[in-house]
N, C-alpha and C positions, 0 to 999 in steps of 0.2 A: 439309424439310431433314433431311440424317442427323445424327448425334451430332457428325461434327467440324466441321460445316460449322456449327452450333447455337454451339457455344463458341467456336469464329471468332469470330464475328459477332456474341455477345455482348461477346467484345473490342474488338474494331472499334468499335463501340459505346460501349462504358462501361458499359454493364450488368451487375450482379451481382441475381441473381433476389432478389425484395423477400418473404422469407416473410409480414411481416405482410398481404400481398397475395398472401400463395395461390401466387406464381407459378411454374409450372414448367411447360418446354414439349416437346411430345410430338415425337419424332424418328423414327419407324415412318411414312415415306411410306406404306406400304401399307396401311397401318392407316388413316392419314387420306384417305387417297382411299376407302376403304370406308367409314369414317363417312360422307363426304359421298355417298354411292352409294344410302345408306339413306334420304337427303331426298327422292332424284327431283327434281334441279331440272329445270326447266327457263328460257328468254329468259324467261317470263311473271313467274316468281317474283322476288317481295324477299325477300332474305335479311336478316335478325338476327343479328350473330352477336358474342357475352358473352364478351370476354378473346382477342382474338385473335391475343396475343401475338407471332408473328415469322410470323405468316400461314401454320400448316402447316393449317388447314381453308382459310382463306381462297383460297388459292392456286385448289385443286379447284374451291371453287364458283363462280368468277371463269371457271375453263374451261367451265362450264356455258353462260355467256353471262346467267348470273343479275347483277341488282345488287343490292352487298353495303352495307349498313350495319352498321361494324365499331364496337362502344363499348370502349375501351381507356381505362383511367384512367391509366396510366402514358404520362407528359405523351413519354418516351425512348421508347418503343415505338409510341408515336401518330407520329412522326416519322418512324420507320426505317418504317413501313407505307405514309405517305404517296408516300416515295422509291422502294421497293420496286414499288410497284405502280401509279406513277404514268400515267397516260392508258389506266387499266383503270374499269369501272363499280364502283369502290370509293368510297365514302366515308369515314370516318373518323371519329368519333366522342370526342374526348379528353371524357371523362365518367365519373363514377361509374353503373354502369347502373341501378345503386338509387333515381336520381334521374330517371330515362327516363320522358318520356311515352309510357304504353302506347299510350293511344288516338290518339297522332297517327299510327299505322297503319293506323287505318280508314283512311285515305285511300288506302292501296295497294290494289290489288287480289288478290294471293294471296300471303302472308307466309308465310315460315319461318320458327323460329330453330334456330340452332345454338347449344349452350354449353357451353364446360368452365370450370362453376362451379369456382370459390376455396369449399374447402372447407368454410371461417369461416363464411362469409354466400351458402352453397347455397341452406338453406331459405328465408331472405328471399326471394333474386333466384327461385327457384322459383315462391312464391307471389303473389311480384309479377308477373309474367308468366303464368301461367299460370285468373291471377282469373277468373272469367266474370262478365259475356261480353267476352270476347277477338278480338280481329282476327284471330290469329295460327291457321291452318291444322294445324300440324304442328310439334313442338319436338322437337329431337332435343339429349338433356343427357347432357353426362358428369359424373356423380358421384362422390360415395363409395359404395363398395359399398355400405357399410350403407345407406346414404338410397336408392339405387336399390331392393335390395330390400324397404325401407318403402313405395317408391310401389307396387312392384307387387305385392304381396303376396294372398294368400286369409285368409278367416276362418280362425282357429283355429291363427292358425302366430302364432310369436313375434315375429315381425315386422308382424305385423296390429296397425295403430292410429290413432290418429287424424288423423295425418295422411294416411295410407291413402286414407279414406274423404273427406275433403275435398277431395283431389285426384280422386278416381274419381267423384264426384255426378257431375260434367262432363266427364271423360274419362275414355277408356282409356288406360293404360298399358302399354308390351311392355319388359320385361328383355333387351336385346339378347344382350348379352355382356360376360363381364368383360374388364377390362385392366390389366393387369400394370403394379404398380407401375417395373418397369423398363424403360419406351418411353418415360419422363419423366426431364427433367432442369430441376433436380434431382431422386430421385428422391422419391418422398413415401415417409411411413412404411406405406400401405394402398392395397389396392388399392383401383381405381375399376371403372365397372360404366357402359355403354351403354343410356338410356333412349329409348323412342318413344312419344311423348304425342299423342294424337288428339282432336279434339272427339267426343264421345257425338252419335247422334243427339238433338236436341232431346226426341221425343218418344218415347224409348230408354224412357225411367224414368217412375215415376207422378210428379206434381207434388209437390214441400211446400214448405213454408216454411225458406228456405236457412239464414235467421240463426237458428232456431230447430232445426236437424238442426245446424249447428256446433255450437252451445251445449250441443245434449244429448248429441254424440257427443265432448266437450272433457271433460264431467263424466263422462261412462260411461267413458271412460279415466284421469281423475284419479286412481285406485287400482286397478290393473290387478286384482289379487288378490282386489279386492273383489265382492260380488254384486251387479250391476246393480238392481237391486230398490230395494237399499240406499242406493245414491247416486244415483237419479232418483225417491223416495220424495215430494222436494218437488213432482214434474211430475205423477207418476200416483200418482195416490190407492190406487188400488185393482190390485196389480201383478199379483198374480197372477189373477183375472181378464182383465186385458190378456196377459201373458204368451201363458194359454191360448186367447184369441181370435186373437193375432198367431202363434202357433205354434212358440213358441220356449219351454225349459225355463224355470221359474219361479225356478231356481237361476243361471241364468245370466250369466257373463261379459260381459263387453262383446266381447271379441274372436271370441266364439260367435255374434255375430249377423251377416249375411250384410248388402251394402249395402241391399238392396231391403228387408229387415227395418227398418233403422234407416230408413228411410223411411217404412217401416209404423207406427212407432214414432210417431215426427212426426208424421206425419198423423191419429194416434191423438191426440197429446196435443193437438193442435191441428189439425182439419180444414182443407181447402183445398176449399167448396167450388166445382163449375163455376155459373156465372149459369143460374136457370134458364132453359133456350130454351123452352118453352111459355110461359112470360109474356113472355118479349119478344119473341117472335113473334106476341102479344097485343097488344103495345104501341101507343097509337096515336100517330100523328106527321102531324104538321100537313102538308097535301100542296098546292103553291104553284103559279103558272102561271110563265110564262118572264119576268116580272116582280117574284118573287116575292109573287106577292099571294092572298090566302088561298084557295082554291078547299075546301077539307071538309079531310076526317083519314081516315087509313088506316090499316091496323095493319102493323107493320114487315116482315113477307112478303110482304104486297101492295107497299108501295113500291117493297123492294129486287126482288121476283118483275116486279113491272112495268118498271121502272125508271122511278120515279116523281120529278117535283123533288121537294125536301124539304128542311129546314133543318138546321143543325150547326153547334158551335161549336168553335175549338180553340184552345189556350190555349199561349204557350211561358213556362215559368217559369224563370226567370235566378238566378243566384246573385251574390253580390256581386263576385268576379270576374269577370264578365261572361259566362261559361259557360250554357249553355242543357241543362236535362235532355230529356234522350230519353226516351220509355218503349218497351221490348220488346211489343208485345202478349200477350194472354193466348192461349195454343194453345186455348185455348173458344172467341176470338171467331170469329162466324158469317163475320168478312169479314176479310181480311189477317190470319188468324193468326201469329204469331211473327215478321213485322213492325216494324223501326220506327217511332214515330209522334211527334206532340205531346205535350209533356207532360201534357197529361190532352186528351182530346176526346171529342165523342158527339154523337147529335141532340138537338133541340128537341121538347119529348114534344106533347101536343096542347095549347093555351090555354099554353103555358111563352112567354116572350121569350126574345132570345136572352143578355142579359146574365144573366136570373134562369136559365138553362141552362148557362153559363157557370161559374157561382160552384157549382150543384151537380155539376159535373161533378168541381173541382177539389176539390171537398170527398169524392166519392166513390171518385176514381180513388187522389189524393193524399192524401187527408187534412189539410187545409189549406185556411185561410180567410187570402187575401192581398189587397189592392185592385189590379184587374185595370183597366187601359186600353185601351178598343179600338183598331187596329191597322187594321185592313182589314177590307173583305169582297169575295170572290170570287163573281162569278157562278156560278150552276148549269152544270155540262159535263160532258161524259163522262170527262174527266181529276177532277173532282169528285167522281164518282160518283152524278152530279146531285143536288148538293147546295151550295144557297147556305152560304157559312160564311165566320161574321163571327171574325175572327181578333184574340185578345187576347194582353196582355201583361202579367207580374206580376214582383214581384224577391219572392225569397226566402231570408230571414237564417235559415239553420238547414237541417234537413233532411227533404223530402218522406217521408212512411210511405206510401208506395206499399202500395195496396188488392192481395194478392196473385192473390185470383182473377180480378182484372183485368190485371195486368201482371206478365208474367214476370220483366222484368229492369230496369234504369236506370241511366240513364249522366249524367253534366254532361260536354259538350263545348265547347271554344270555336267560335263560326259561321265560322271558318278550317278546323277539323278537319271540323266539318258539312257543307262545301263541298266539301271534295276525297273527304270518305267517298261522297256525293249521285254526284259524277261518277265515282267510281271502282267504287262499286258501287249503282247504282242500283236494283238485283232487293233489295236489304238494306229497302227505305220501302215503308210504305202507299204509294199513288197520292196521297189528298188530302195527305198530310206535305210530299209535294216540291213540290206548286203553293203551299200556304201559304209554304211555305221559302222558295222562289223568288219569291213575290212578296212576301215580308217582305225581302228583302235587295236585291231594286231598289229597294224605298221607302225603305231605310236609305241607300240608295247616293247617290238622287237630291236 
Protein backbone atom coordinates (compact mmCIF):
# COMPACT_ATOMS: atom_id res chain seq x y z
CA UNK A 1 0.00 0.00 0.00
CA UNK A 2 1.28 3.69 -0.66
CA UNK A 3 0.98 6.36 2.12
CA UNK A 4 -2.67 7.53 1.22
CA UNK A 5 -4.03 4.37 0.58
CA UNK A 6 -2.31 3.34 4.45
CA UNK A 7 -4.38 6.23 6.31
CA UNK A 8 -7.47 5.47 4.10
CA UNK A 9 -7.73 2.37 5.39
CA UNK A 10 -6.74 3.01 8.64
CA UNK A 11 -9.85 5.12 8.60
CA UNK A 12 -11.98 2.80 7.26
CA UNK A 13 -11.07 0.81 9.91
CA UNK A 14 -10.87 2.56 13.10
CA UNK A 15 -7.41 2.14 13.71
CA UNK A 16 -5.07 4.49 15.24
CA UNK A 17 -1.47 2.79 15.37
CA UNK A 18 -1.09 1.27 19.06
CA UNK A 19 2.60 2.69 20.13
CA UNK A 20 2.61 0.40 23.24
CA UNK A 21 2.49 -2.20 20.36
CA UNK A 22 5.27 -1.10 18.22
CA UNK A 23 2.94 -0.45 15.50
CA UNK A 24 3.78 1.28 12.26
CA UNK A 25 3.28 0.20 8.83
CA UNK A 26 5.77 0.36 6.03
CA UNK A 27 4.24 2.06 2.66
CA UNK A 28 7.53 1.73 0.01
CA UNK A 29 5.74 -1.21 -2.20
CA UNK A 30 9.19 -1.47 -3.68
CA UNK A 31 10.86 -1.82 -0.73
CA UNK A 32 8.45 -4.75 0.34
CA UNK A 33 8.56 -6.66 -2.67
CA UNK A 34 12.40 -6.70 -2.15
CA UNK A 35 12.39 -7.74 1.21
CA UNK A 36 10.26 -10.58 0.35
CA UNK A 37 12.63 -11.13 -2.89
CA UNK A 38 15.54 -11.74 -0.38
CA UNK A 39 13.36 -15.12 1.25
CA UNK A 40 13.34 -16.98 -2.39
CA UNK A 41 9.93 -18.39 -1.68
CA UNK A 42 8.80 -20.70 -3.34
CA UNK A 43 4.78 -23.24 -3.71
CA UNK A 44 7.13 -25.60 -1.18
CA UNK A 45 7.76 -23.03 1.43
CA UNK A 46 5.62 -21.99 4.85
CA UNK A 47 6.09 -18.75 5.64
CA UNK A 48 6.19 -17.11 9.36
CA UNK A 49 5.36 -13.99 9.20
CA UNK A 50 5.61 -11.60 13.08
CA UNK A 51 3.24 -8.35 12.78
CA UNK A 52 1.71 -8.30 9.61
CA UNK A 53 0.09 -5.44 10.09
CA UNK A 54 -2.15 -4.34 6.85
CA UNK A 55 -0.26 -7.18 4.71
CA UNK A 56 2.43 -5.04 2.89
CA UNK A 57 4.90 -8.36 3.08
CA UNK A 58 2.13 -10.57 3.23
CA UNK A 59 0.78 -9.47 0.01
CA UNK A 60 4.26 -10.44 -2.10
CA UNK A 61 4.66 -13.79 -0.36
CA UNK A 62 1.13 -14.87 -1.12
CA UNK A 63 2.11 -14.01 -4.93
CA UNK A 64 4.75 -16.51 -4.39
CA UNK A 65 2.27 -19.29 -4.28
CA UNK A 66 3.79 -19.71 -0.67
CA UNK A 67 1.43 -20.43 2.48
CA UNK A 68 1.49 -17.79 5.07
CA UNK A 69 1.06 -18.03 8.75
CA UNK A 70 0.41 -14.46 9.71
CA UNK A 71 0.41 -13.94 13.98
CA UNK A 72 -1.19 -10.43 14.48
CA UNK A 73 -2.01 -9.66 18.01
CA UNK A 74 -4.15 -6.73 17.14
CA UNK A 75 -7.62 -8.64 17.48
CA UNK A 76 -8.70 -5.03 14.30
CA UNK A 77 -5.91 -5.83 12.14
CA UNK A 78 -6.46 -9.88 12.39
CA UNK A 79 -9.82 -8.94 10.85
CA UNK A 80 -9.10 -6.45 8.18
CA UNK A 81 -6.30 -9.32 6.94
CA UNK A 82 -8.86 -12.12 7.10
CA UNK A 83 -11.16 -9.83 4.64
CA UNK A 84 -8.39 -8.56 2.63
CA UNK A 85 -7.04 -11.81 1.67
CA UNK A 86 -9.74 -13.98 1.84
CA UNK A 87 -9.65 -17.36 -0.40
CA UNK A 88 -5.73 -16.72 -0.51
CA UNK A 89 -3.23 -19.61 1.43
CA UNK A 90 -3.28 -17.22 4.43
CA UNK A 91 -3.92 -17.87 7.63
CA UNK A 92 -4.18 -15.79 10.45
CA UNK A 93 -2.94 -15.99 13.55
CA UNK A 94 -4.80 -13.41 16.41
CA UNK A 95 -1.85 -14.01 18.98
CA UNK A 96 0.77 -12.64 21.00
CA UNK A 97 3.74 -14.32 18.92
CA UNK A 98 5.70 -14.47 22.18
CA UNK A 99 3.24 -17.11 23.19
CA UNK A 100 3.80 -19.27 19.68
CA UNK A 101 4.61 -22.70 19.66
CA UNK A 102 8.01 -22.85 17.75
CA UNK A 103 8.21 -26.50 17.32
CA UNK A 104 4.67 -27.13 16.01
CA UNK A 105 6.77 -26.16 12.75
CA UNK A 106 8.56 -29.27 12.58
CA UNK A 107 5.80 -30.46 11.05
CA UNK A 108 6.18 -28.21 7.93
CA UNK A 109 8.57 -29.12 5.60
CA UNK A 110 10.59 -25.92 4.66
CA UNK A 111 9.78 -22.66 6.86
CA UNK A 112 10.56 -19.19 6.72
CA UNK A 113 10.00 -16.15 8.69
CA UNK A 114 9.53 -13.01 7.93
CA UNK A 115 9.49 -10.05 10.88
CA UNK A 116 9.19 -6.41 11.58
CA UNK A 117 9.72 -6.80 15.07
CA UNK A 118 7.93 -4.12 17.60
CA UNK A 119 10.92 -2.54 18.77
CA UNK A 120 9.93 -3.11 22.66
CA UNK A 121 10.14 -6.89 22.58
CA UNK A 122 12.80 -7.46 19.32
CA UNK A 123 15.02 -9.22 21.42
CA UNK A 124 12.54 -11.64 23.21
CA UNK A 125 10.65 -12.48 19.82
CA UNK A 126 14.45 -12.84 18.41
CA UNK A 127 15.63 -15.25 20.63
CA UNK A 128 12.42 -17.04 20.84
CA UNK A 129 12.63 -17.99 17.35
CA UNK A 130 15.58 -18.22 16.50
CA UNK A 131 16.63 -20.88 19.78
CA UNK A 132 18.46 -24.11 18.35
CA UNK A 133 17.52 -26.27 17.23
CA UNK A 134 14.91 -24.68 15.15
CA UNK A 135 12.57 -25.65 12.29
CA UNK A 136 12.86 -22.60 10.67
CA UNK A 137 15.34 -22.53 7.40
CA UNK A 138 15.88 -18.90 6.79
CA UNK A 139 14.43 -15.52 9.03
CA UNK A 140 14.57 -12.56 7.26
CA UNK A 141 13.94 -9.48 10.52
CA UNK A 142 13.55 -6.07 10.45
CA UNK A 143 14.99 -4.34 13.38
CA UNK A 144 16.31 -1.46 15.02
CA UNK A 145 19.48 -0.57 13.58
CA UNK A 146 21.10 -0.78 16.62
CA UNK A 147 20.12 -4.48 17.34
CA UNK A 148 20.73 -5.32 13.57
CA UNK A 149 24.13 -4.19 13.88
CA UNK A 150 24.57 -6.17 17.39
CA UNK A 151 23.65 -9.42 15.48
CA UNK A 152 26.01 -8.86 12.90
CA UNK A 153 28.83 -7.60 14.17
CA UNK A 154 32.99 -8.59 14.12
CA UNK A 155 35.18 -8.88 17.38
CA UNK A 156 36.67 -5.79 18.33
CA UNK A 157 33.89 -3.21 17.15
CA UNK A 158 31.51 -1.66 19.62
CA UNK A 159 28.97 -3.33 18.80
CA UNK A 160 30.48 -6.79 19.44
CA UNK A 161 28.60 -8.69 22.45
CA UNK A 162 26.95 -10.86 23.87
CA UNK A 163 24.23 -11.25 22.26
CA UNK A 164 26.46 -11.36 19.20
CA UNK A 165 27.84 -14.49 19.88
CA UNK A 166 24.63 -16.38 21.02
CA UNK A 167 23.05 -15.70 18.00
CA UNK A 168 26.14 -16.77 15.78
CA UNK A 169 27.06 -20.25 17.75
CA UNK A 170 24.01 -21.38 15.35
CA UNK A 171 23.97 -19.01 12.65
CA UNK A 172 25.02 -16.57 10.36
CA UNK A 173 23.94 -13.41 10.15
CA UNK A 174 24.05 -10.88 6.88
CA UNK A 175 23.21 -6.93 7.59
CA UNK A 176 21.10 -6.44 4.56
CA UNK A 177 20.40 -2.75 4.38
CA UNK A 178 19.29 -0.05 6.34
CA UNK A 179 15.82 1.59 6.24
CA UNK A 180 14.91 4.81 6.57
CA UNK A 181 12.80 5.82 9.33
CA UNK A 182 10.46 7.46 6.77
CA UNK A 183 8.80 4.47 4.53
CA UNK A 184 6.83 3.95 8.03
CA UNK A 185 3.89 5.30 9.38
CA UNK A 186 3.91 6.42 11.81
CA UNK A 187 7.12 7.29 11.49
CA UNK A 188 9.54 5.78 14.35
CA UNK A 189 12.13 8.03 16.04
CA UNK A 190 15.31 5.49 14.42
CA UNK A 191 16.05 3.88 11.77
CA UNK A 192 15.62 0.22 11.23
CA UNK A 193 18.30 -2.21 9.36
CA UNK A 194 17.49 -5.60 7.20
CA UNK A 195 18.68 -8.91 8.69
CA UNK A 196 19.30 -12.52 7.00
CA UNK A 197 19.61 -15.30 9.54
CA UNK A 198 20.86 -18.72 8.26
CA UNK A 199 21.33 -22.07 10.02
CA UNK A 200 25.38 -22.77 10.47
CA UNK A 201 26.44 -25.83 9.07
CA UNK A 202 25.88 -28.36 11.96
CA UNK A 203 29.41 -29.40 11.94
CA UNK A 204 30.70 -25.43 10.80
CA UNK A 205 32.12 -25.02 14.55
CA UNK A 206 33.99 -27.38 17.09
CA UNK A 207 31.43 -28.92 19.69
CA UNK A 208 30.94 -27.35 23.55
CA UNK A 209 28.80 -27.09 25.89
CA UNK A 210 25.93 -24.48 24.92
CA UNK A 211 24.70 -23.57 28.47
CA UNK A 212 28.17 -23.24 29.67
CA UNK A 213 29.56 -20.81 26.33
CA UNK A 214 26.13 -18.61 27.41
CA UNK A 215 27.06 -18.36 30.99
CA UNK A 216 30.89 -17.54 30.30
CA UNK A 217 30.15 -15.26 27.40
CA UNK A 218 26.97 -13.32 29.79
CA UNK A 219 30.04 -12.82 32.46
CA UNK A 220 32.81 -11.92 30.02
CA UNK A 221 30.52 -8.96 28.98
CA UNK A 222 29.04 -8.22 32.43
CA UNK A 223 31.84 -5.33 32.47
CA UNK A 224 32.76 -4.48 29.11
CA UNK A 225 35.76 -2.40 30.33
CA UNK A 226 36.87 -4.91 32.36
CA UNK A 227 39.80 -7.72 31.90
CA UNK A 228 38.37 -10.96 30.93
CA UNK A 229 41.00 -12.61 33.33
CA UNK A 230 39.38 -10.78 35.98
CA UNK A 231 35.76 -11.84 35.62
CA UNK A 232 36.16 -15.48 34.54
CA UNK A 233 38.81 -15.82 37.53
CA UNK A 234 36.08 -18.04 39.23
CA UNK A 235 36.00 -20.67 35.77
CA UNK A 236 39.95 -20.60 35.03
CA UNK A 237 42.26 -21.02 37.67
CA UNK A 238 45.03 -20.37 35.98
CA UNK A 239 44.40 -17.49 33.07
CA UNK A 240 47.23 -16.73 31.90
CA UNK A 241 48.51 -19.99 31.19
CA UNK A 242 45.05 -20.59 29.22
CA UNK A 243 45.36 -17.30 27.68
CA UNK A 244 48.71 -18.43 26.11
CA UNK A 245 47.53 -21.87 25.08
CA UNK A 246 44.21 -20.45 23.43
CA UNK A 247 46.22 -17.69 21.74
CA UNK A 248 44.57 -14.72 22.71
CA UNK A 249 46.46 -11.67 24.99
CA UNK A 250 46.35 -12.33 28.59
CA UNK A 251 45.01 -8.61 29.04
CA UNK A 252 42.22 -9.18 27.05
CA UNK A 253 38.71 -7.99 26.63
CA UNK A 254 35.94 -9.85 26.08
CA UNK A 255 35.07 -8.32 22.81
CA UNK A 256 38.86 -9.20 21.66
CA UNK A 257 38.07 -12.74 21.33
CA UNK A 258 36.77 -14.11 18.09
CA UNK A 259 33.57 -16.85 18.20
CA UNK A 260 35.83 -19.84 17.66
CA UNK A 261 38.07 -18.57 20.54
CA UNK A 262 35.07 -18.32 23.00
CA UNK A 263 34.58 -21.86 22.04
CA UNK A 264 38.03 -22.64 22.69
CA UNK A 265 37.57 -21.07 25.83
CA UNK A 266 34.64 -23.49 26.78
CA UNK A 267 36.05 -26.35 25.73
CA UNK A 268 38.92 -25.32 27.95
CA UNK A 269 37.08 -24.95 31.01
CA UNK A 270 35.15 -27.67 30.47
CA UNK A 271 36.06 -30.44 27.77
CA UNK A 272 33.54 -32.09 25.43
CA UNK A 273 35.02 -35.31 24.96
CA UNK A 274 34.16 -37.50 21.54
CA UNK A 275 33.31 -41.62 22.98
CA UNK A 276 36.16 -43.19 22.41
CA UNK A 277 35.73 -45.50 18.84
CA UNK A 278 38.40 -48.00 19.63
CA UNK A 279 36.75 -49.27 22.78
CA UNK A 280 33.53 -49.44 21.35
CA UNK A 281 34.44 -50.83 18.35
CA UNK A 282 35.87 -53.37 21.21
CA UNK A 283 32.73 -53.64 22.62
CA UNK A 284 31.09 -56.84 22.74
CA UNK A 285 27.23 -57.27 22.05
CA UNK A 286 25.37 -60.36 22.38
CA UNK A 287 24.74 -61.66 18.64
CA UNK A 288 20.97 -63.63 18.36
CA UNK A 289 19.39 -65.89 15.67
CA UNK A 290 16.01 -64.64 13.83
CA UNK A 291 14.38 -65.83 17.14
CA UNK A 292 16.24 -63.86 19.23
CA UNK A 293 18.08 -66.55 20.86
CA UNK A 294 21.55 -66.45 22.08
CA UNK A 295 23.88 -67.64 19.45
CA UNK A 296 27.83 -66.10 21.16
CA UNK A 297 28.86 -62.14 21.17
CA UNK A 298 30.78 -60.04 18.79
CA UNK A 299 32.33 -56.89 19.03
CA UNK A 300 30.46 -53.94 17.67
CA UNK A 301 32.34 -53.77 14.03
CA UNK A 302 31.62 -57.14 13.45
CA UNK A 303 27.90 -56.84 14.17
CA UNK A 304 27.25 -53.59 12.50
CA UNK A 305 30.40 -54.68 9.42
CA UNK A 306 28.26 -57.94 9.13
CA UNK A 307 25.04 -56.86 9.68
CA UNK A 308 24.63 -59.01 12.49
CA UNK A 309 20.96 -59.43 14.77
CA UNK A 310 21.61 -58.06 17.93
CA UNK A 311 19.81 -56.55 20.72
CA UNK A 312 18.70 -52.66 21.83
CA UNK A 313 16.94 -50.89 23.97
CA UNK A 314 15.02 -47.54 23.55
CA UNK A 315 13.48 -45.47 26.01
CA UNK A 316 10.78 -42.36 25.37
CA UNK A 317 10.77 -40.09 28.42
CA UNK A 318 7.60 -38.04 28.86
CA UNK A 319 7.21 -35.07 30.87
CA UNK A 320 4.06 -34.28 32.81
CA UNK A 321 2.46 -32.70 30.19
CA UNK A 322 2.39 -35.47 28.15
CA UNK A 323 5.27 -34.14 25.89
CA UNK A 324 7.89 -36.67 24.82
CA UNK A 325 11.86 -35.60 24.69
CA UNK A 326 13.74 -36.23 21.52
CA UNK A 327 17.52 -36.29 21.62
CA UNK A 328 19.68 -34.88 18.67
CA UNK A 329 22.43 -37.46 18.25
CA UNK A 330 25.88 -36.77 18.88
CA UNK A 331 28.00 -35.85 15.40
CA UNK A 332 30.50 -38.86 16.99
CA UNK A 333 27.99 -41.31 16.63
CA UNK A 334 29.42 -44.09 14.29
CA UNK A 335 25.57 -44.50 12.97
CA UNK A 336 22.92 -41.74 12.32
CA UNK A 337 24.83 -38.88 13.33
CA UNK A 338 22.87 -35.60 13.99
CA UNK A 339 19.76 -37.50 13.74
CA UNK A 340 16.78 -37.56 15.83
CA UNK A 341 16.28 -40.41 18.15
CA UNK A 342 14.70 -41.86 21.63
CA UNK A 343 15.10 -40.21 24.37
CA UNK A 344 18.04 -42.17 25.54
CA UNK A 345 18.82 -45.75 23.39
CA UNK A 346 21.72 -48.06 22.69
CA UNK A 347 22.57 -51.88 22.52
CA UNK A 348 22.69 -54.64 25.06
CA UNK A 349 26.48 -55.08 25.91
CA UNK A 350 27.25 -59.03 26.20
CA UNK A 351 25.64 -60.99 29.55
CA UNK A 352 23.53 -57.23 30.12
CA UNK A 353 19.24 -57.94 29.78
CA UNK A 354 17.47 -55.71 28.19
CA UNK A 355 15.70 -53.94 31.27
CA UNK A 356 19.34 -53.81 33.26
CA UNK A 357 20.45 -52.04 29.54
CA UNK A 358 17.64 -49.98 29.80
CA UNK A 359 18.02 -48.19 33.14
CA UNK A 360 22.03 -47.65 32.16
CA UNK A 361 21.40 -46.21 29.16
CA UNK A 362 19.06 -43.55 30.72
CA UNK A 363 21.45 -43.04 33.38
CA UNK A 364 24.28 -42.48 30.74
CA UNK A 365 22.63 -40.58 27.89
CA UNK A 366 20.24 -38.52 30.49
CA UNK A 367 21.42 -38.62 33.62
CA UNK A 368 18.47 -39.84 35.32
CA UNK A 369 17.10 -42.75 37.19
CA UNK A 370 13.11 -42.93 36.57
CA UNK A 371 10.88 -46.39 36.72
CA UNK A 372 10.70 -47.46 33.18
CA UNK A 373 7.55 -49.74 31.83
CA UNK A 374 8.07 -51.92 28.96
CA UNK A 375 6.18 -50.95 25.89
CA UNK A 376 6.98 -53.32 23.06
CA UNK A 377 9.37 -54.98 21.38
CA UNK A 378 10.05 -55.03 17.72
CA UNK A 379 11.46 -57.80 15.76
CA UNK A 380 15.04 -57.76 14.11
CA UNK A 381 14.76 -56.05 10.33
CA UNK A 382 16.58 -54.09 8.11
CA UNK A 383 14.19 -51.02 8.99
CA UNK A 384 15.87 -52.03 12.72
CA UNK A 385 19.00 -52.12 11.61
CA UNK A 386 18.78 -55.81 12.68
CA UNK A 387 18.17 -55.10 15.94
CA UNK A 388 15.53 -56.69 18.44
CA UNK A 389 14.40 -53.60 20.65
CA UNK A 390 12.37 -53.83 23.62
CA UNK A 391 10.77 -50.39 23.73
CA UNK A 392 10.31 -48.57 27.22
CA UNK A 393 8.45 -45.88 28.75
CA UNK A 394 9.16 -43.41 31.80
CA UNK A 395 7.47 -39.97 33.06
CA UNK A 396 9.81 -37.43 34.14
CA UNK A 397 9.13 -34.47 36.96
CA UNK A 398 12.00 -32.10 36.15
CA UNK A 399 14.61 -31.84 33.80
CA UNK A 400 16.83 -34.67 31.71
CA UNK A 401 20.92 -33.44 31.90
CA UNK A 402 21.58 -34.65 28.77
CA UNK A 403 25.23 -36.41 28.54
CA UNK A 404 26.71 -33.82 25.96
CA UNK A 405 29.16 -36.04 24.25
CA UNK A 406 26.36 -38.09 23.57
CA UNK A 407 23.71 -35.68 22.37
CA UNK A 408 23.83 -32.68 20.76
CA UNK A 409 20.69 -31.23 21.18
CA UNK A 410 16.87 -31.95 22.92
CA UNK A 411 13.61 -31.14 22.54
CA UNK A 412 9.91 -32.14 24.44
CA UNK A 413 7.38 -32.44 21.78
CA UNK A 414 3.75 -33.34 22.09
CA UNK A 415 3.27 -37.01 19.82
CA UNK A 416 0.86 -34.60 17.43
CA UNK A 417 3.98 -32.35 16.61
CA UNK A 418 6.07 -35.91 16.41
CA UNK A 419 3.72 -37.15 13.95
CA UNK A 420 3.50 -34.47 11.45
CA UNK A 421 7.51 -33.66 11.95
CA UNK A 422 7.97 -38.10 11.11
CA UNK A 423 5.69 -37.38 7.90
CA UNK A 424 6.89 -34.05 6.89
CA UNK A 425 10.37 -34.60 7.29
CA UNK A 426 11.32 -37.98 7.56
CA UNK A 427 15.50 -37.74 6.37
CA UNK A 428 15.33 -35.40 10.23
CA UNK A 429 15.07 -39.60 12.43
CA UNK A 430 17.31 -42.40 12.88
CA UNK A 431 15.64 -45.33 11.00
CA UNK A 432 15.09 -47.39 14.39
CA UNK A 433 13.27 -43.84 16.12
CA UNK A 434 10.38 -43.99 13.46
CA UNK A 435 9.70 -48.01 13.61
CA UNK A 436 9.51 -47.55 17.71
CA UNK A 437 7.45 -44.26 16.96
CA UNK A 438 5.22 -45.97 14.83
CA UNK A 439 4.67 -48.87 16.63
CA UNK A 440 4.21 -47.07 19.99
CA UNK A 441 1.32 -45.02 18.62
CA UNK A 442 -0.68 -47.90 16.81
CA UNK A 443 -0.61 -49.54 20.40
CA UNK A 444 -1.61 -46.28 22.00
CA UNK A 445 -4.32 -46.04 19.15
CA UNK A 446 -5.50 -49.61 19.37
Amino acid sequence: MRLSQISATLRDIRVSPVRSLGQTFLHDQNLARWIVKQADLTDEDYVIEIGPGLGALTEFALAKGTRVLAIEKDARLTKFLREKFRDRQLEVLHADALRFDVRALFAQQRVKLLGNLPYYISSQLLMKFVTYPSPISLWLFMLQKEMAQRLSAAPSTSDYGALTLLVQLHHRVKYLRTIRASVFLPRPEVDSALVRITPRDPEELPVCDQELFAALVRRGFSQRRKQLGKLLRPDVADWEKTAQALGFDRKARAETLSLRQWIALTNHVRPLEPPERRANDAERFPVVDKNDRLLGEASRAEVHGDNLRHRAVHILIFNDAGEVYLQKRSRWKDRHPLLWDSSAAGHLCAGEGYDDAAQRELQEELGINVPLGKVLKLPASARTGQEFICLYRGLLRGDPKPNRSEIEAGVFCSPAIVDGWIAARPEDFAPGFVECWGAYRRKKRA
